[in-house]
PQR file of N, CA, C, O and H, with PARSE charges and radii, in Angstrom:
ATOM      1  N   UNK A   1      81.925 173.893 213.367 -0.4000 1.5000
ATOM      2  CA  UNK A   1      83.277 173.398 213.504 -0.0000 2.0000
ATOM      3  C   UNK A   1      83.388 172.551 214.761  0.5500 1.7000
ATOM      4  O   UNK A   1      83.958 171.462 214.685 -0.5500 1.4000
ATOM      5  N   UNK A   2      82.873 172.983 215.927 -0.4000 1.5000
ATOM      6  CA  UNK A   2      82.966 172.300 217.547 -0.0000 2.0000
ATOM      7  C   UNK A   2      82.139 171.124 217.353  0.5500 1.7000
ATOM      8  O   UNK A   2      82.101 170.319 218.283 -0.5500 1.4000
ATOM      9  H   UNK A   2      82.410 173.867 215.989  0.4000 1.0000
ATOM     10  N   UNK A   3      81.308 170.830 216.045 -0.4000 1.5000
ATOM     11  CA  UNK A   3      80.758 169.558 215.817 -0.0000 2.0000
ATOM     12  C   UNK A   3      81.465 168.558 214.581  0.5500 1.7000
ATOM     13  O   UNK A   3      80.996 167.497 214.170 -0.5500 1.4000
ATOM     14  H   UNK A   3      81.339 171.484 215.289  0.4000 1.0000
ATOM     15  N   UNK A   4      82.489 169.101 214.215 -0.4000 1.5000
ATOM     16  CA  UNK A   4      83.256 167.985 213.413 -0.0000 2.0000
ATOM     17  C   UNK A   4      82.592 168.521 212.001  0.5500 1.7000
ATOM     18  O   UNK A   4      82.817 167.605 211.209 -0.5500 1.4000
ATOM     19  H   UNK A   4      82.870 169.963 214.549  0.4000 1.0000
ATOM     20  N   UNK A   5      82.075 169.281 211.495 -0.4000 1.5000
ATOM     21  CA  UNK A   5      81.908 169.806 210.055 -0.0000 2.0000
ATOM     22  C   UNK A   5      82.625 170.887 209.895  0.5500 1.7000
ATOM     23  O   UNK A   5      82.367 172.084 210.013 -0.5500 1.4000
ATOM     24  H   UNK A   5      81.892 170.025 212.138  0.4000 1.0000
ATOM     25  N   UNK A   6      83.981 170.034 209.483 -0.4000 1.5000
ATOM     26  CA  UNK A   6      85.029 170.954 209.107 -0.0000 2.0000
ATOM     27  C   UNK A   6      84.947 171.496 207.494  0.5500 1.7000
ATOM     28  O   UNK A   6      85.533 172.527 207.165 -0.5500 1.4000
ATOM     29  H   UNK A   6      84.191 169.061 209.388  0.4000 1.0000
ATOM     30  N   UNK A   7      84.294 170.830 206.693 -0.4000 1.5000
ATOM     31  CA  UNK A   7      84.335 171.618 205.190 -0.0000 2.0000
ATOM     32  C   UNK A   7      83.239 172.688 205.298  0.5500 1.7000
ATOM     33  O   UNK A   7      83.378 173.877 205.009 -0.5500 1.4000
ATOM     34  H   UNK A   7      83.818 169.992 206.960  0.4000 1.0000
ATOM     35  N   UNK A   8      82.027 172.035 205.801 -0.4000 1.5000
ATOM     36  CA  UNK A   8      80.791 173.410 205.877 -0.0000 2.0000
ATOM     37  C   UNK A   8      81.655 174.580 206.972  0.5500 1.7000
ATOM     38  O   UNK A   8      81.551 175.792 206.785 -0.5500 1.4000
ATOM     39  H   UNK A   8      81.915 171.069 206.036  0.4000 1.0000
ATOM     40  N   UNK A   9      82.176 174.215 207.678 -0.4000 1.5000
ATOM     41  CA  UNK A   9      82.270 175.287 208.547 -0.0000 2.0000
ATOM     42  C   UNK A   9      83.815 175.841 208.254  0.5500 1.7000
ATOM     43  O   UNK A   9      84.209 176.734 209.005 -0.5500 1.4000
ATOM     44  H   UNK A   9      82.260 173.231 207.830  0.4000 1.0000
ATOM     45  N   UNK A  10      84.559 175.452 207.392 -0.4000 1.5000
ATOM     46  CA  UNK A  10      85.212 176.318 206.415 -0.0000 2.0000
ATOM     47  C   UNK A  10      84.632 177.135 205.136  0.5500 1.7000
ATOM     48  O   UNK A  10      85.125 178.202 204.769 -0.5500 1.4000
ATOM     49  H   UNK A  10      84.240 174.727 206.782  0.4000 1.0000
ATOM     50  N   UNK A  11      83.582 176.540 204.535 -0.4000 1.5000
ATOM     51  CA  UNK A  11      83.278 177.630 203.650 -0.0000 2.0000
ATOM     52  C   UNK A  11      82.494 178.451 204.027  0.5500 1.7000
ATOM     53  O   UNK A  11      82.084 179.235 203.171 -0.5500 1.4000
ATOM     54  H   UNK A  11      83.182 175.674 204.834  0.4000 1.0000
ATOM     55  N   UNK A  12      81.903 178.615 205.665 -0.4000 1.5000
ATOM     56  CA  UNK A  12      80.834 179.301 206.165 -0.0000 2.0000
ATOM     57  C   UNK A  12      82.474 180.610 206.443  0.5500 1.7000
ATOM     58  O   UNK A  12      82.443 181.787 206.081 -0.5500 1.4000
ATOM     59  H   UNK A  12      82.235 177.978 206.361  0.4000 1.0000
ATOM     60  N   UNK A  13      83.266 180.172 206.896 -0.4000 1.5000
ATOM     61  CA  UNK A  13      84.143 181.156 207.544 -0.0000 2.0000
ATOM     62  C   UNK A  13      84.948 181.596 206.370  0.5500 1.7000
ATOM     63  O   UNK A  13      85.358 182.714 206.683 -0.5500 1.4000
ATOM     64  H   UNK A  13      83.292 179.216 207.190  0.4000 1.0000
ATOM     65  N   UNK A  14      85.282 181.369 205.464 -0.4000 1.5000
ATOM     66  CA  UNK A  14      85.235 182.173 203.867 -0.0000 2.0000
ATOM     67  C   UNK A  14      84.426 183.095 203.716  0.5500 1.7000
ATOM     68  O   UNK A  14      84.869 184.242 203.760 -0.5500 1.4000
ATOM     69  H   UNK A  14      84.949 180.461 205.210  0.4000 1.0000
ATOM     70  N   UNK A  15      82.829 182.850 203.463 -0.4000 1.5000
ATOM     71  CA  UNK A  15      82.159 183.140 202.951 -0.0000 2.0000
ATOM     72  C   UNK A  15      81.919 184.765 203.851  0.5500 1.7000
ATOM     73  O   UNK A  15      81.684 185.854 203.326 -0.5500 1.4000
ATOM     74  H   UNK A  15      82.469 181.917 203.427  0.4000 1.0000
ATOM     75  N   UNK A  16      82.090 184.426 205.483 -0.4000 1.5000
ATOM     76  CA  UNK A  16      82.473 185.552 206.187 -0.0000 2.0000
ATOM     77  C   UNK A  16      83.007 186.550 206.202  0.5500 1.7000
ATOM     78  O   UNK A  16      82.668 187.727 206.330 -0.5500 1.4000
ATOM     79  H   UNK A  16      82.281 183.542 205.909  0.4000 1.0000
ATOM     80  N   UNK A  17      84.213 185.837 206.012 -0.4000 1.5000
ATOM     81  CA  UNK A  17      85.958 186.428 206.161 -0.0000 2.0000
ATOM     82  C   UNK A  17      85.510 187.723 204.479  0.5500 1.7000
ATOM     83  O   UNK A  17      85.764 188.918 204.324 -0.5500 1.4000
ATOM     84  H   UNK A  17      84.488 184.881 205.909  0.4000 1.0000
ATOM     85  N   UNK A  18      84.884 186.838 203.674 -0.4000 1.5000
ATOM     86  CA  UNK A  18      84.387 187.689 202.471 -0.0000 2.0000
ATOM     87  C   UNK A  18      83.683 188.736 202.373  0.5500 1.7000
ATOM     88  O   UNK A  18      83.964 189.669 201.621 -0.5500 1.4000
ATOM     89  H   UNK A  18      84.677 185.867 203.800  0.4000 1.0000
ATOM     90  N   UNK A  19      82.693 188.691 203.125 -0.4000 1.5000
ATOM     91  CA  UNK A  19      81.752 189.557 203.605 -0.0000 2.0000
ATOM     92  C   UNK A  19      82.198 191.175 204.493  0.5500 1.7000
ATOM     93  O   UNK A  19      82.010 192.359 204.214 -0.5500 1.4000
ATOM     94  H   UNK A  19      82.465 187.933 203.735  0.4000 1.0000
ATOM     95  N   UNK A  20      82.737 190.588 205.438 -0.4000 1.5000
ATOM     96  CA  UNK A  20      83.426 191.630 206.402 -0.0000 2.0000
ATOM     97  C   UNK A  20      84.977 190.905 206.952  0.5500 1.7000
ATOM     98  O   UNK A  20      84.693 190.076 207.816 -0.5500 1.4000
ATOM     99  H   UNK A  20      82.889 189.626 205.665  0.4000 1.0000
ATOM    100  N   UNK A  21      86.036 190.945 206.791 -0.4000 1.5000
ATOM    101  CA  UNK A  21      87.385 190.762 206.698 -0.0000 2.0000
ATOM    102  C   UNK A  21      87.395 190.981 208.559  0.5500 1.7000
ATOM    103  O   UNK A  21      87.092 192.064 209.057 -0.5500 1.4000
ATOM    104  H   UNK A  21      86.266 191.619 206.088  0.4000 1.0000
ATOM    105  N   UNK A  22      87.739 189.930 209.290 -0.4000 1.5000
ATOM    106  CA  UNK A  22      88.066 190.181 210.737 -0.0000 2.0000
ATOM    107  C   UNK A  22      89.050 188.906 210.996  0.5500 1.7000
ATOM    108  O   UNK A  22      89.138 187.754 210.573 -0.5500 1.4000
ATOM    109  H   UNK A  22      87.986 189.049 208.885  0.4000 1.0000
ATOM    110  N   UNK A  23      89.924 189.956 212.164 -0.4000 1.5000
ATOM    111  CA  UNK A  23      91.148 188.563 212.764 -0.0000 2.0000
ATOM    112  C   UNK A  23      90.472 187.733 213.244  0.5500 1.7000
ATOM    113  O   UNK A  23      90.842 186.668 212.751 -0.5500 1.4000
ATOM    114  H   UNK A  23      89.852 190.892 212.508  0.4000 1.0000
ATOM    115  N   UNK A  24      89.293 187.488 214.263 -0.4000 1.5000
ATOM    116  CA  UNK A  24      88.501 186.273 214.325 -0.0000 2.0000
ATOM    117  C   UNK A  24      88.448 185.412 213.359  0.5500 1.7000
ATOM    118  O   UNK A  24      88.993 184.309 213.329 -0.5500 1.4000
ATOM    119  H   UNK A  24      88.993 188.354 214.664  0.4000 1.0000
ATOM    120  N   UNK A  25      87.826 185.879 212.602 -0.4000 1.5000
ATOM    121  CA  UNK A  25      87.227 184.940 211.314 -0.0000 2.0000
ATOM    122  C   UNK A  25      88.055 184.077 211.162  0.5500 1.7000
ATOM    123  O   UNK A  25      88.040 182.852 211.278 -0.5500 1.4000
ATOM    124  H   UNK A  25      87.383 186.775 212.627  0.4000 1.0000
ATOM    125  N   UNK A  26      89.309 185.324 210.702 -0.4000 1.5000
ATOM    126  CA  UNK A  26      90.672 184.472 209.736 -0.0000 2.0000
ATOM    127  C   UNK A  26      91.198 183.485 210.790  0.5500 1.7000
ATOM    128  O   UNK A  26      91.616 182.375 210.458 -0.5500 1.4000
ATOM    129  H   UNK A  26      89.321 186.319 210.608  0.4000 1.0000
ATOM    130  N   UNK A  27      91.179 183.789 211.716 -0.4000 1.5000
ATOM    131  CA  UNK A  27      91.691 182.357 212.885 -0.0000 2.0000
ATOM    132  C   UNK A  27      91.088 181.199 212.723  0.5500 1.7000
ATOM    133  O   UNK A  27      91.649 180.103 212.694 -0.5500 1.4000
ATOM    134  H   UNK A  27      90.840 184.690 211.986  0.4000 1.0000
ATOM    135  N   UNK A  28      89.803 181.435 212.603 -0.4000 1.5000
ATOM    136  CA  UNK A  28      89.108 180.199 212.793 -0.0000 2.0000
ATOM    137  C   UNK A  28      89.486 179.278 211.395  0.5500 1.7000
ATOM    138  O   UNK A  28      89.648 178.058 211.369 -0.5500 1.4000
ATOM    139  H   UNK A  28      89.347 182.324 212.628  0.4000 1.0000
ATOM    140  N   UNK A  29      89.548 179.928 210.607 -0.4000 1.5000
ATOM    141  CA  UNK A  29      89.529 179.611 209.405 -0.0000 2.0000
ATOM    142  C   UNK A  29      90.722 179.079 209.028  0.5500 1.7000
ATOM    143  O   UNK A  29      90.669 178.214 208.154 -0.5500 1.4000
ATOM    144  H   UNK A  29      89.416 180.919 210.628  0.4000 1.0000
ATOM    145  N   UNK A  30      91.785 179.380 209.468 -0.4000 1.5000
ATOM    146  CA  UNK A  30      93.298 178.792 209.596 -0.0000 2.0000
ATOM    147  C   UNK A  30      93.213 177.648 210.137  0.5500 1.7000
ATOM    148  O   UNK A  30      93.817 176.682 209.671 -0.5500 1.4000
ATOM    149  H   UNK A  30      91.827 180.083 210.178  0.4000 1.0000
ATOM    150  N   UNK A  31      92.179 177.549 211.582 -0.4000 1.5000
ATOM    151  CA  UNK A  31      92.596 176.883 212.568 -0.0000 2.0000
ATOM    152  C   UNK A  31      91.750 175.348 211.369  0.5500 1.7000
ATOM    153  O   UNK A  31      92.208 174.205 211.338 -0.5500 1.4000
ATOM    154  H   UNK A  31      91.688 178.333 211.960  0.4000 1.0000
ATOM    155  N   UNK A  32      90.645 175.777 210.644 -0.4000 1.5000
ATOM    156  CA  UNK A  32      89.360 175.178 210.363 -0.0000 2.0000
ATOM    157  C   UNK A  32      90.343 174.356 208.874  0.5500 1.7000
ATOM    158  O   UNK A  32      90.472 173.139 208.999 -0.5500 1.4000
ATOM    159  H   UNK A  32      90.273 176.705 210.670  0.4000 1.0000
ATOM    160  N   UNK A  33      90.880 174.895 207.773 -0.4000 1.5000
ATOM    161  CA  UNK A  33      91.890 174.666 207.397 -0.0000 2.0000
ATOM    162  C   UNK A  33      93.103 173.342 207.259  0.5500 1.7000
ATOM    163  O   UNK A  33      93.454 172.433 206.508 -0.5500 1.4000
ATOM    164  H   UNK A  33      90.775 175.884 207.672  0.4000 1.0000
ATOM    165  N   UNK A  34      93.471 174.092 208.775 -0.4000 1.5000
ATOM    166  CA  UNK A  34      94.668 173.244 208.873 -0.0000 2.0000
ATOM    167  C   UNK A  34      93.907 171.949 209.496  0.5500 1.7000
ATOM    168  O   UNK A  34      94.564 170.909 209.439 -0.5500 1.4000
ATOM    169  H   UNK A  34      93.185 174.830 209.385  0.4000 1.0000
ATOM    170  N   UNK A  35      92.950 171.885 209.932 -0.4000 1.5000
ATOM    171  CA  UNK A  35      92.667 170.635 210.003 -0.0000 2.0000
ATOM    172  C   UNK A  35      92.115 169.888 209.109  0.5500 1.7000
ATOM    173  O   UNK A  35      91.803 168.736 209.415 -0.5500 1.4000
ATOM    174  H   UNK A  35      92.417 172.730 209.979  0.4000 1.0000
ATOM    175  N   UNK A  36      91.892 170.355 207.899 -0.4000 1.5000
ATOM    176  CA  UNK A  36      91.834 169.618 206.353 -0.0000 2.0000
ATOM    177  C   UNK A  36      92.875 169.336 206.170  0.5500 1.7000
ATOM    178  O   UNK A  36      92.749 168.354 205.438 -0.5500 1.4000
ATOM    179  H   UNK A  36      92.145 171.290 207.651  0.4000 1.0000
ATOM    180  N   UNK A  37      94.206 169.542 206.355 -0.4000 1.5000
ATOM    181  CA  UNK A  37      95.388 169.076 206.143 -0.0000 2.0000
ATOM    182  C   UNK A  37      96.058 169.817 204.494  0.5500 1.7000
ATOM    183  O   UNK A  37      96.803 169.256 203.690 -0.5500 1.4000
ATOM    184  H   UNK A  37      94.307 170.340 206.950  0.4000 1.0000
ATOM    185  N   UNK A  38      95.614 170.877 204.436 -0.4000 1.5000
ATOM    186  CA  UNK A  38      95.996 171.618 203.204 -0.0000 2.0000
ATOM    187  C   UNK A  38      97.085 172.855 203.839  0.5500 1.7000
ATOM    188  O   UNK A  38      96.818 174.042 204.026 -0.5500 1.4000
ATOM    189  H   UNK A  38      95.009 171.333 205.089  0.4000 1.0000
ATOM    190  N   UNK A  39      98.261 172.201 204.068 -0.4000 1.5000
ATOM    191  CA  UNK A  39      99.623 173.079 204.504 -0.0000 2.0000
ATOM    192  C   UNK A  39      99.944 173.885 204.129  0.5500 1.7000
ATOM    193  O   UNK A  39     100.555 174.547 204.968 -0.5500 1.4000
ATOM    194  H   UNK A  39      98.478 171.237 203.915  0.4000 1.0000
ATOM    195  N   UNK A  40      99.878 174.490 202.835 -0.4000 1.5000
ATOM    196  CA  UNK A  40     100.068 175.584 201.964 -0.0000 2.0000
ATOM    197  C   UNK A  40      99.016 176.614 202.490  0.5500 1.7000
ATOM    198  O   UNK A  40      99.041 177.737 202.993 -0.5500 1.4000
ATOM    199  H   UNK A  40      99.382 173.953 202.153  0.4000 1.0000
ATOM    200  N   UNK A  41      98.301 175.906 202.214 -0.4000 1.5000
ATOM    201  CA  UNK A  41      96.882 177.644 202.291 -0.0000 2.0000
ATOM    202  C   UNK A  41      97.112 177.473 203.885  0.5500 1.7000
ATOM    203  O   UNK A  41      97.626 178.456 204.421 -0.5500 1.4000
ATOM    204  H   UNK A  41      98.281 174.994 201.805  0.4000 1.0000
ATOM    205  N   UNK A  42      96.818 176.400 204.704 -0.4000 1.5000
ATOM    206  CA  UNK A  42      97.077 177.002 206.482 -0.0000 2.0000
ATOM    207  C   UNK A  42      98.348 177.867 206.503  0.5500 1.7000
ATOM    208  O   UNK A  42      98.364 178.898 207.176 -0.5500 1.4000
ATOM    209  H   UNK A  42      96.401 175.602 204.269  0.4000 1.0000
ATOM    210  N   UNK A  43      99.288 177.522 205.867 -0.4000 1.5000
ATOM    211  CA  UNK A  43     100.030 178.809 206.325 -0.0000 2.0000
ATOM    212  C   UNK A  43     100.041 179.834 205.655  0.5500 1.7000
ATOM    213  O   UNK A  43     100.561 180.754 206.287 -0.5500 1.4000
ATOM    214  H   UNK A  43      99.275 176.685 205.320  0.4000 1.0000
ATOM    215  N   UNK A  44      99.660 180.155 204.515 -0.4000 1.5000
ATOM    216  CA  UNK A  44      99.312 181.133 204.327 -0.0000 2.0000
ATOM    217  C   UNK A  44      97.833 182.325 205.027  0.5500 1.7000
ATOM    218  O   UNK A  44      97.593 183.518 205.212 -0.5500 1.4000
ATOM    219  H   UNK A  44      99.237 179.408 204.002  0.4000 1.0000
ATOM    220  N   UNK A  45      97.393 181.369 205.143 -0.4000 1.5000
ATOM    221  CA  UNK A  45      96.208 182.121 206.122 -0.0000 2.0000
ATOM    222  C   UNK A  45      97.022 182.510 207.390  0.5500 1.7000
ATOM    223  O   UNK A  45      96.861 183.690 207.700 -0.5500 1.4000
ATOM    224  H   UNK A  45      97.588 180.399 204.993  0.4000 1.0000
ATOM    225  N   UNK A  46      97.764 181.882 208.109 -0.4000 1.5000
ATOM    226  CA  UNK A  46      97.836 181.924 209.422 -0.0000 2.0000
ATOM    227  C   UNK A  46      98.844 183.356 209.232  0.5500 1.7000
ATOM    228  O   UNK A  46      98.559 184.376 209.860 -0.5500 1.4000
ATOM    229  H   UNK A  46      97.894 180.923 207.858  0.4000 1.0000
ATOM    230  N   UNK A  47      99.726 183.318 208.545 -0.4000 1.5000
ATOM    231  CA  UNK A  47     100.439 184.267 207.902 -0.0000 2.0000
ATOM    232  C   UNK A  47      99.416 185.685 207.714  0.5500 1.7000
ATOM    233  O   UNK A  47      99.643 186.782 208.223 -0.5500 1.4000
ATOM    234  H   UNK A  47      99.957 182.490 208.035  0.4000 1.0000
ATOM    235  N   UNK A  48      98.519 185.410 207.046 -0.4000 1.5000
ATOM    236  CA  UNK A  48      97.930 186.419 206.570 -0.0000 2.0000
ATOM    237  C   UNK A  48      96.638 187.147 208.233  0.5500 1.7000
ATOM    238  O   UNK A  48      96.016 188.146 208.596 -0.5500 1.4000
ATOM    239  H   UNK A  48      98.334 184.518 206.632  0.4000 1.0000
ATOM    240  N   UNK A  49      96.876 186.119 208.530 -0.4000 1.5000
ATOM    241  CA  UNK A  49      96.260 186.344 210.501 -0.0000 2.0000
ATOM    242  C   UNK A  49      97.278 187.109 211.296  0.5500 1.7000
ATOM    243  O   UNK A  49      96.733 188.030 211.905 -0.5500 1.4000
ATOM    244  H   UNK A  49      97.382 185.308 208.235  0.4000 1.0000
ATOM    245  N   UNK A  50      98.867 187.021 211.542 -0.4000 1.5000
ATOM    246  CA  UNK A  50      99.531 187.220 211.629 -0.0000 2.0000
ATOM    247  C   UNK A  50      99.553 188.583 211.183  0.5500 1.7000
ATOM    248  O   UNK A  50      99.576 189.424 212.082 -0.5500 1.4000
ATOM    249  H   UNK A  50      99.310 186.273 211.048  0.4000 1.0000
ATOM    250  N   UNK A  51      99.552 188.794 210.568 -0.4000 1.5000
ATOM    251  CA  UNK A  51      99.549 190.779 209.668 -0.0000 2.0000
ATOM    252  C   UNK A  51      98.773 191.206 210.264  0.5500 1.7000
ATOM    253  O   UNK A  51      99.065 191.916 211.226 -0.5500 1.4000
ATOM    254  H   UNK A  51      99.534 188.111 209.838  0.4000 1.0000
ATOM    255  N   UNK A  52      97.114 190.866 209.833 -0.4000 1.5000
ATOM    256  CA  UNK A  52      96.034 191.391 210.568 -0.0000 2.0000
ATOM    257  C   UNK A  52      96.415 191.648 211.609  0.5500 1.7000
ATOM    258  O   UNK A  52      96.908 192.764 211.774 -0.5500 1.4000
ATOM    259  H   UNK A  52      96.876 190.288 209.052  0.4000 1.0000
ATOM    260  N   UNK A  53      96.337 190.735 212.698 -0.4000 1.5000
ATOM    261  CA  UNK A  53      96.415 190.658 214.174 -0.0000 2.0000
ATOM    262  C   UNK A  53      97.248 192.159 213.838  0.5500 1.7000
ATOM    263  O   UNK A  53      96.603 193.200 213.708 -0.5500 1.4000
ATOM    264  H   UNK A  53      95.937 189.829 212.565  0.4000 1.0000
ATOM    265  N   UNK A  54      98.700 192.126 213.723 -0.4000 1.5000
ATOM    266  CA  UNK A  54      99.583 192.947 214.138 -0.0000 2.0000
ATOM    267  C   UNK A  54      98.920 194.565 213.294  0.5500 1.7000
ATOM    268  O   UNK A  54      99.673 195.527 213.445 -0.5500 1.4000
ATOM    269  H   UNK A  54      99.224 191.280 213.829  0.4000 1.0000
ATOM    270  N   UNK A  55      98.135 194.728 212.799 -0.4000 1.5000
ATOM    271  CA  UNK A  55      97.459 195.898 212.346 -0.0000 2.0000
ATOM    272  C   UNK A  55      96.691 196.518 212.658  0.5500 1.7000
ATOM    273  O   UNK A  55      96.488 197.730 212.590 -0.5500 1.4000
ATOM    274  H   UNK A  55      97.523 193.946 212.676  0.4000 1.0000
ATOM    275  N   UNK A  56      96.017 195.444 213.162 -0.4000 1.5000
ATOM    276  CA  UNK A  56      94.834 196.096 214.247 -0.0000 2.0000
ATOM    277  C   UNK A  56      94.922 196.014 215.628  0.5500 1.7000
ATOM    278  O   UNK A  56      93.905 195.905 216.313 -0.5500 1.4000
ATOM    279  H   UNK A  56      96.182 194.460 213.217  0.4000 1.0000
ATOM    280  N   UNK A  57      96.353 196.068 216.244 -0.4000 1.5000
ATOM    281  CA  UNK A  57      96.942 196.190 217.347 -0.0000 2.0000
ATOM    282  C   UNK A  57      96.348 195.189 218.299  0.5500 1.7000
ATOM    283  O   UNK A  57      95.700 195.423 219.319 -0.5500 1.4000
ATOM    284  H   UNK A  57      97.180 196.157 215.687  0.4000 1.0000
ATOM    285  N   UNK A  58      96.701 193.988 217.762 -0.4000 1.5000
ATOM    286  CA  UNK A  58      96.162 192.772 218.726 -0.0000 2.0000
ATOM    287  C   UNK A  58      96.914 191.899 218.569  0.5500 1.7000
ATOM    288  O   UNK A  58      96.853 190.986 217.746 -0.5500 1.4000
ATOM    289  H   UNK A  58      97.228 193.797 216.934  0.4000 1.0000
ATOM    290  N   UNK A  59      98.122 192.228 219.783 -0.4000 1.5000
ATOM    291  CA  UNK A  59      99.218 191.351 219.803 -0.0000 2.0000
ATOM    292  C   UNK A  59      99.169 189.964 220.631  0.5500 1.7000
ATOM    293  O   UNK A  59     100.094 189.162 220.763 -0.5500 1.4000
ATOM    294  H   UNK A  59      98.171 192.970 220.451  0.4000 1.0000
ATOM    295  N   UNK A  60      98.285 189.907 220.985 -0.4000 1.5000
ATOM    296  CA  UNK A  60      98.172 187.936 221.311 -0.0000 2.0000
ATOM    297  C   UNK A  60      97.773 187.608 220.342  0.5500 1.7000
ATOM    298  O   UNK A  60      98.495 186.774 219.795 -0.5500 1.4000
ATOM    299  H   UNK A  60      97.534 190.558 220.877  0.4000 1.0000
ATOM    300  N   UNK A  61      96.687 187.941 219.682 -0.4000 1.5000
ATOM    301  CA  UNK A  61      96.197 187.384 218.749 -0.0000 2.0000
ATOM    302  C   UNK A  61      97.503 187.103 217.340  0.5500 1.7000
ATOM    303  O   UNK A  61      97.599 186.092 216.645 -0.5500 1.4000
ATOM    304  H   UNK A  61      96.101 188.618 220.126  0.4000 1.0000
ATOM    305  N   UNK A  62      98.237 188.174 217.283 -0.4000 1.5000
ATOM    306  CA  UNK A  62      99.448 187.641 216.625 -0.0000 2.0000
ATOM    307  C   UNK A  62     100.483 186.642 217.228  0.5500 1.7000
ATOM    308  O   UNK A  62     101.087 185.784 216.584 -0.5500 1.4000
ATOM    309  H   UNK A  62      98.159 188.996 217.848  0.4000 1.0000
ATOM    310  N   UNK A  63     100.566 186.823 218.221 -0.4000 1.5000
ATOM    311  CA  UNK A  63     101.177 185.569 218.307 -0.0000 2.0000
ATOM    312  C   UNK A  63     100.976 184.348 218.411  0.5500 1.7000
ATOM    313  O   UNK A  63     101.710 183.374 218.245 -0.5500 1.4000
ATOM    314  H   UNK A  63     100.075 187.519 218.744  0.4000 1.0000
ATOM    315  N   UNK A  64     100.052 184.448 218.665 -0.4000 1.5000
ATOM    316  CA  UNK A  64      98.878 183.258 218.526 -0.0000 2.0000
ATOM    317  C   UNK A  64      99.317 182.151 216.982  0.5500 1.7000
ATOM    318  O   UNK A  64      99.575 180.975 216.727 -0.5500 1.4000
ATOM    319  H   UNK A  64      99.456 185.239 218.801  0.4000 1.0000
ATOM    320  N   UNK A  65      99.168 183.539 216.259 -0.4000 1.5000
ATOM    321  CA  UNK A  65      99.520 183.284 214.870 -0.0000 2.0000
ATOM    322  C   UNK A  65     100.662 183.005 214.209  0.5500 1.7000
ATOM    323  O   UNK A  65     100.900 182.585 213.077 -0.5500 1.4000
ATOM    324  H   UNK A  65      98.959 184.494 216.466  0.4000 1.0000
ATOM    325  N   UNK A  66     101.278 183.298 215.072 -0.4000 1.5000
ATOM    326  CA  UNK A  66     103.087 183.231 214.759 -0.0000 2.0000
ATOM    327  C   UNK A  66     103.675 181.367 215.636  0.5500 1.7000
ATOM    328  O   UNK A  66     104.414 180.526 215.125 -0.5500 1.4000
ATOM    329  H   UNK A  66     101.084 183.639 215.992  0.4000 1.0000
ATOM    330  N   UNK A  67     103.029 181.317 216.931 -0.4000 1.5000
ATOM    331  CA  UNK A  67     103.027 180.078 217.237 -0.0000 2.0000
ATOM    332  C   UNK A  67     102.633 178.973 216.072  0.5500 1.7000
ATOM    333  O   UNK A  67     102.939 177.842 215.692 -0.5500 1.4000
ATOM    334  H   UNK A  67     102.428 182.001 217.346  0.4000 1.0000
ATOM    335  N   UNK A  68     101.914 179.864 215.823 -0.4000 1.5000
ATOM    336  CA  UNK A  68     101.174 178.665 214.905 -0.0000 2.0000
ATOM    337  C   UNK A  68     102.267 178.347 213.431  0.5500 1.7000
ATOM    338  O   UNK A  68     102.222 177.273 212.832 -0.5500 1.4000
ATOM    339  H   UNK A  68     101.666 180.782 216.131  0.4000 1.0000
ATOM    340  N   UNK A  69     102.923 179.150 213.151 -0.4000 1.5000
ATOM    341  CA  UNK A  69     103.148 179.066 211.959 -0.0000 2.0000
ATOM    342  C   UNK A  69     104.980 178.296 211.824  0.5500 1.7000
ATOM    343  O   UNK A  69     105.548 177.579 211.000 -0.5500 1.4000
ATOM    344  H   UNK A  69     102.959 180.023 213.638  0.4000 1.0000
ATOM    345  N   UNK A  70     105.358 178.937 213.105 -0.4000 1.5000
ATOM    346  CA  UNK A  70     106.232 178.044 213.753 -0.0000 2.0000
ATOM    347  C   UNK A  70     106.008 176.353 213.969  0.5500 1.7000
ATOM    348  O   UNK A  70     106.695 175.459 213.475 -0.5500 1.4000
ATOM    349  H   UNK A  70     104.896 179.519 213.774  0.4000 1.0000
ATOM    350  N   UNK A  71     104.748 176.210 214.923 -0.4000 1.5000
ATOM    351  CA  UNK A  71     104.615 174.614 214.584 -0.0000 2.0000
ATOM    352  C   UNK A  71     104.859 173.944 213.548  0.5500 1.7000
ATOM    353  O   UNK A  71     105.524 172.912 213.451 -0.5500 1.4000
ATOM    354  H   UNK A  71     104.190 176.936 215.324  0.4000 1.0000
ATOM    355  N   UNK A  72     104.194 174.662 212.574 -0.4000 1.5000
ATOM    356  CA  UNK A  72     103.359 174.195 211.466 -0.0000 2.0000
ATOM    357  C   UNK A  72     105.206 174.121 209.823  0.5500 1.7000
ATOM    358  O   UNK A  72     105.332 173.817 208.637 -0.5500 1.4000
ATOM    359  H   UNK A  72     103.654 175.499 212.653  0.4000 1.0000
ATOM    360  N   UNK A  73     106.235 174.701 211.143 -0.4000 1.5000
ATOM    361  CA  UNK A  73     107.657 174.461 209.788 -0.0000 2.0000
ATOM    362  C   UNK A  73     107.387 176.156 208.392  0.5500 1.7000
ATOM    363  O   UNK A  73     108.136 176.820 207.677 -0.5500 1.4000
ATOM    364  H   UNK A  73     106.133 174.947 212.107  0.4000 1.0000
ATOM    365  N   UNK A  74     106.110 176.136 208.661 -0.4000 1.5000
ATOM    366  CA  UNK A  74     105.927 177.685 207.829 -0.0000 2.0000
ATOM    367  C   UNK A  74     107.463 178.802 207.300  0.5500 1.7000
ATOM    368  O   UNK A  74     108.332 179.268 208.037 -0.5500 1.4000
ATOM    369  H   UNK A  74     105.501 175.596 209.242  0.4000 1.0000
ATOM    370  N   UNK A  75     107.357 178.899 206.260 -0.4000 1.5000
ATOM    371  CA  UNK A  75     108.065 180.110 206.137 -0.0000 2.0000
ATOM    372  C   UNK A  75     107.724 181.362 206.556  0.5500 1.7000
ATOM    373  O   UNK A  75     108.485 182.309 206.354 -0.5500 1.4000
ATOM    374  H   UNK A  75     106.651 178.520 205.661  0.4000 1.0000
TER
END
């Protein structure tokens, strides 16, 4: 992703997120996402980061997620 292969390094962080389910992952993957410009699924991911975060008692990391979803006009 820090090299500009945003589709490989979205389906690498799927393919992850698939494997073993972590708020990392799903961040990156929002973050990896929304820079494809597909608004629907970024906010739904970021949304779905947002839960996580707040479940596994990692409240920056939710808000993190909640900033985000705010920018982004999100419901």
């Amino acid at each position: 992703m820090s090299e500009g292969h945003w589709e490989d390094a979205c389906d690498r962080f799927a393919q992850s997120l698939a494997l073993e389910p972590a708020v990392g992952t799903l961040l990156n993957l929002a973050t990896c996402v929304e820079r494809g410009g597909d608004t629907v699924r970024t906010c739904s991911l970021w949304a779905q980061a947002r839960d996580m975060a707040r479940a596994k008692g990692s409240p920056e990391r939710a808000k993190l997620a909640e900033d985000r979803l705010a920018r982004l006009g999100c419901p």
